[in-house]
C-alpha positions in Angstrom: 86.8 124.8 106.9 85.0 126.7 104.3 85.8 129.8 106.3 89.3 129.0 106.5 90.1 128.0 102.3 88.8 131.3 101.7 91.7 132.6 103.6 94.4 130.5 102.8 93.5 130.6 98.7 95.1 133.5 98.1 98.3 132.9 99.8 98.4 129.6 97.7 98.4 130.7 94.8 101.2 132.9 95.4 103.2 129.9 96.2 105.6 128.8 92.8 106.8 125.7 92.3 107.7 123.4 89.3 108.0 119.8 88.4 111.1 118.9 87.0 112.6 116.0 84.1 113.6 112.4 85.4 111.3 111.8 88.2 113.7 115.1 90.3 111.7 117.0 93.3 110.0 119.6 92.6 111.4 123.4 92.8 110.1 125.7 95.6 110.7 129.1 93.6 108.5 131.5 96.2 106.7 130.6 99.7 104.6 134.0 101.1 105.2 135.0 104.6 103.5 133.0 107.2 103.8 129.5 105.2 106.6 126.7 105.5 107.6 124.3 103.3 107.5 120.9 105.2 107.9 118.6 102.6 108.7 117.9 99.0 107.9 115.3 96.3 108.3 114.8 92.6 104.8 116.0 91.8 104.1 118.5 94.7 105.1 120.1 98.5 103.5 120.3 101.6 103.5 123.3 103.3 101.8 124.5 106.7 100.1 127.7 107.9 101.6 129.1 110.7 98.0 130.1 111.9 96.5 126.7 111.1 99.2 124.7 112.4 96.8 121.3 112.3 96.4 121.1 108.5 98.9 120.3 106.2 98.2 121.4 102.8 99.6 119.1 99.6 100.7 122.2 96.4 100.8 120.5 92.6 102.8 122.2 90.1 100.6 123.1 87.0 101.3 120.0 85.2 100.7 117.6 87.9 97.0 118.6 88.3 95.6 115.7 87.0 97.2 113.6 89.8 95.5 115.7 92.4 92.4 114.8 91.2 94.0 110.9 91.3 94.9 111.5 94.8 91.9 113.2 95.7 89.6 109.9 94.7 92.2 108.0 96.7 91.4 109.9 100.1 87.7 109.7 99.2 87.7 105.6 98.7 90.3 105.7 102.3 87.3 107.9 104.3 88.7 107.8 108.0 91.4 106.0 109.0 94.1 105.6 111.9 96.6 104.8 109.0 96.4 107.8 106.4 96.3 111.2 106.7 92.4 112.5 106.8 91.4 114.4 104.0 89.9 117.7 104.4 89.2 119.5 101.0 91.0 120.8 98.0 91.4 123.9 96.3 92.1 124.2 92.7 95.7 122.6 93.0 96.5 122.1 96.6 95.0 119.6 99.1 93.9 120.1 102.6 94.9 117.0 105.0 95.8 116.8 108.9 99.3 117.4 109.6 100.7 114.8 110.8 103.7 114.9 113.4 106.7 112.6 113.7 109.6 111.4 111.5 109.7 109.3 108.9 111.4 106.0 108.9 113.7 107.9 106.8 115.2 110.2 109.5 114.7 107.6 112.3 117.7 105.9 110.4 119.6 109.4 110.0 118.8 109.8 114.0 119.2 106.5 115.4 115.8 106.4 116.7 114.5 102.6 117.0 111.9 101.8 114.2 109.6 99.3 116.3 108.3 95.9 114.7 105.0 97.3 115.1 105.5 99.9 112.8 105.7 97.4 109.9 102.9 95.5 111.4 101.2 98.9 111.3 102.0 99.2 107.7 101.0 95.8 106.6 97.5 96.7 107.9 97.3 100.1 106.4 98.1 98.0 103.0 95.2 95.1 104.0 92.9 98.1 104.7 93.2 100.2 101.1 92.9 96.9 99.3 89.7 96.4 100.8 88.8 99.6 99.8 89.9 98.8 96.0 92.9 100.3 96.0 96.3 98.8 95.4 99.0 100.4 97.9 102.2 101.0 96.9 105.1 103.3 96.1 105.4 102.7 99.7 109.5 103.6 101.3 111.1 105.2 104.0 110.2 108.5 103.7 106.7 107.9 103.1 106.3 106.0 106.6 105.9 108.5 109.7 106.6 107.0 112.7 104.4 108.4 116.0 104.2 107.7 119.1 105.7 103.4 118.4 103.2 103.6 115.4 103.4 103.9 112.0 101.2 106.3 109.5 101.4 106.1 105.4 101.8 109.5 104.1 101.6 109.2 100.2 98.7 107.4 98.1 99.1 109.3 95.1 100.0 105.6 93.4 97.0 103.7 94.4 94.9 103.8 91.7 98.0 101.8 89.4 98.9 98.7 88.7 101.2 96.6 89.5 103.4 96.0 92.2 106.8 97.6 92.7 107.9 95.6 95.2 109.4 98.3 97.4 107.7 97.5 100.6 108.5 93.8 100.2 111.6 94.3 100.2 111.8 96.8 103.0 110.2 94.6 104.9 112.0 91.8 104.7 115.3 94.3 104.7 113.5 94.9 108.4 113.7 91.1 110.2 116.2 90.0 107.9 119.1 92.8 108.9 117.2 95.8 110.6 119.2 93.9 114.3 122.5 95.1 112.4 121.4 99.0 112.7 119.1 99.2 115.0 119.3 102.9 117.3 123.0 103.3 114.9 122.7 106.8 112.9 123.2 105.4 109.7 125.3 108.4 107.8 123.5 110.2 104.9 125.8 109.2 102.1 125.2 105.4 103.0 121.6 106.0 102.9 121.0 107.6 99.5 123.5 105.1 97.7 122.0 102.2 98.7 118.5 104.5 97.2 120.6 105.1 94.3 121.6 101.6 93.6 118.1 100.1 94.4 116.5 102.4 91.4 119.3 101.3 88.9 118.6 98.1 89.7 116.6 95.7 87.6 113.0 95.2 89.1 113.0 91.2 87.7 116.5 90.4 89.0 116.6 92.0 92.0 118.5 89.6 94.6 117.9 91.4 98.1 120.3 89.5 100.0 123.4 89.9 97.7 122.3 93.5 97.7 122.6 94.1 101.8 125.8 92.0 101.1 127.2 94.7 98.9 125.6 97.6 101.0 127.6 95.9 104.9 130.8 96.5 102.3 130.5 99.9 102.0 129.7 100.3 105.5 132.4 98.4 106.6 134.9 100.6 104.4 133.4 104.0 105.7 133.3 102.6 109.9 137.4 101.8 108.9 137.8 104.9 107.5 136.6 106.4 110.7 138.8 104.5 113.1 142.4 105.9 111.2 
């Protein structure tokens, strides 16, 4: 590993990439020859090395540095597990983690592809295992949720050292028994997807209602299947 940071350092730091205002994803400005961009975030991207296709390594912009170190202490408390990424090292403002295959539950809802109930049982575990650990899981949503293989891995703990619970896996999970039957293997179109995102963040944390909210999201999917059928 050691042998292998000393390599990928330099190409690092020639990556560029910035945060931006209002919780946006970052910008990718410049990505050397021989790296991909896999992923992005509001605080960082992932990229992968062509020649080390098994890591996955996590960039920070500048000003995001001190949730590295955050996340960092997060993979430390985790150690191994089958439900996170492992943690490898870190370098002065990326991470080194195992790259984990699959699509998110995200894209399995672009796709069509069945998100099995043991996915969320998989998740529900991952959550009873980095409480025991001291942490509190959240920020936890579709695209942090990879799905392999009929199980179900947690990609991002950068929030487990906060307080508080945001609720978003609640919700997702009831969303699941309560109406996931309705979509199930159905591509769900892109446009539905990120308004019903959209609305969920302007809503009010204290009064959200999750069943007149699915009400108001089968409306607009109603309008957009009739608008298919003319």
């Amino acid at each position: 590993m050691s042998f292998l940071l000393e390599n990928v350092d330099e190409k690092i730091k020639q990556i560029q990439l910035f945060s931006r205002n209002n919780n946006q994803i970052v910008t990718v400005k410049k990505v050397p020859k021989g790296i991909k961009c896999i992923g992005m975030g509001t605080d960082a991207a992932v990229f992968q090395l062509l020649d080390a296709p098994q890591f996955a390594f996590k960039v920070f912009s500048q000003d995001k540095l001190k949730k590295l170190e955050r996340e960092k202490q997060v993979y430390t408390l985790l150690g191994d597990s089958n439900y996170f990424p492992s943690y490898y090292s870190n370098g002065t403002n990326y991470l080194v983690l195992s790259f984990e295959e699959g699509l998110t539950l995200y894209e399995c809802l672009l796709k069509g592809v069945r998100i099995p109930e043991q996915a969320i049982v998989d998740v529900e575990r991952a959550r009873e295992f980095a409480r025991s650990k001291g942490l509190n899981p959240r920020d936890i949503h579709l695209k942090n949720i990879l799905l392999q293989g009929g199980r179900a891995v947690v990609l991002d703990v950068s929030e487990y050292l906060n307080e508080g619970n945001d609720h978003r896996w609640e919700y997702l999970k009831e969303g699941y028994y309560e109406y996931y039957t309705l979509i199930a293997e159905k591509k769900v179109p892109y446009w539905v997807i990120e308004t019903v995102r959209k609305w969920y963040n302007q809503s009010h944390p204290g009064r959200f209602q999750l069943h007149s909210f699915v009400q108001k999201v089968l409306k607009i999917v109603h309008i957009e299947s009739e608008e298919m059928k003319r």
